[in-house]
C-alpha positions as CSV (number, residue, x, y, z in Angstrom):
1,X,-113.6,7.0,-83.1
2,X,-117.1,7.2,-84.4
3,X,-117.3,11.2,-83.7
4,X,-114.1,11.8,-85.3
5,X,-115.1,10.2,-88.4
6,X,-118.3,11.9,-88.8
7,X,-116.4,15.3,-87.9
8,X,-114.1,14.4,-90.5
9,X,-116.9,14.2,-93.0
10,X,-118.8,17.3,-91.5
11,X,-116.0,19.5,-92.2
12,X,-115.3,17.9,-95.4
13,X,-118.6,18.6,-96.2
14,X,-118.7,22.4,-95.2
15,X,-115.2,22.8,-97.0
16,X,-116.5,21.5,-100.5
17,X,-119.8,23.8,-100.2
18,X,-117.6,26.7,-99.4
19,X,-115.6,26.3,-102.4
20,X,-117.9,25.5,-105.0
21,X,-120.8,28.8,-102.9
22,X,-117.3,30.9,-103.3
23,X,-116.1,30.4,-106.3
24,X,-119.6,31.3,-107.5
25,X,-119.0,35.3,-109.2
26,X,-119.6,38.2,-106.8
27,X,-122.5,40.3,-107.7
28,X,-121.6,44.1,-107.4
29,X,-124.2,46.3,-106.2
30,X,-125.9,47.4,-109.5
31,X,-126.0,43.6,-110.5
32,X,-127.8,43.7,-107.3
33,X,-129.9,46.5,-107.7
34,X,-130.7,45.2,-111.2
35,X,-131.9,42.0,-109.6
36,X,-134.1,42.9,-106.7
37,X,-136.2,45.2,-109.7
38,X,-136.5,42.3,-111.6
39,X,-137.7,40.1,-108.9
40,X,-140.1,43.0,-107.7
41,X,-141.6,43.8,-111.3
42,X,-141.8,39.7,-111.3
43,X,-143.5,39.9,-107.6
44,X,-146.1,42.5,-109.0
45,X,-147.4,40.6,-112.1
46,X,-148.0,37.3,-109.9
47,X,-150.3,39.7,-108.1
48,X,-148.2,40.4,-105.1
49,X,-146.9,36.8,-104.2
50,X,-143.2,36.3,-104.6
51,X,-142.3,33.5,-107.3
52,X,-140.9,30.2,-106.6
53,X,-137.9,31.4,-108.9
54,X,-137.5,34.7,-106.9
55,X,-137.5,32.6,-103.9
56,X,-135.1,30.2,-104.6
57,X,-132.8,33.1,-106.2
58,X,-133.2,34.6,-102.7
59,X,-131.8,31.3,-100.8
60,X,-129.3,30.8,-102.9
61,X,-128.0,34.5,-102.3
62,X,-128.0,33.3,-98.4
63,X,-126.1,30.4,-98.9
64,X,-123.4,32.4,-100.8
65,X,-123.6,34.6,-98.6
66,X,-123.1,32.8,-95.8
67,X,-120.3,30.7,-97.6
68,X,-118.2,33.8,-97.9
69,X,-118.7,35.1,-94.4
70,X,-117.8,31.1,-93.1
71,X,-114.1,31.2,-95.4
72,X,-113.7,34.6,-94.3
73,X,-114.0,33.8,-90.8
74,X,-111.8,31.0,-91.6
75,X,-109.0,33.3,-93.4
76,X,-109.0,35.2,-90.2
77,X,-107.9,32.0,-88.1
């Protein structure tokens, strides 16, 4: 009973990140391209170490990302 519970919640959990990662607005590539300059030019004046900023932009990118590949993988079941 215990497992199904916490499975409950797990996937509860994963569905309500999914949604909120996903409904997030797709970047198209030139908003991407436009981007990865920015955090390069940023990258350059901190003397070649990537920004705090840059690298949580970076993770957050993953996570969506990874959000969109999870509920398309779900779609497909």
């Amino acid at each position: 009973m215990k497992m199904t519970g916490k499975l409950l919640w797990s996937a509860l959990l994963a569905a309500t990140l999914s949604v909120g990662l996903a409904a997030c607005e797709k970047k198209g590539p030139v908003e991407q391209a436009g981007e990865e300059v920015d955090e390069a030019v940023d990258t350059l004046k901190n003397g070649g170490e990537e920004s705090t900023e840059n690298k949580v932009d970076d993770a957050i990118d993953e996570a969506r990302e990874g959000a969109e590949d999870t509920a398309d993988e779900l779609k497909e079941k």
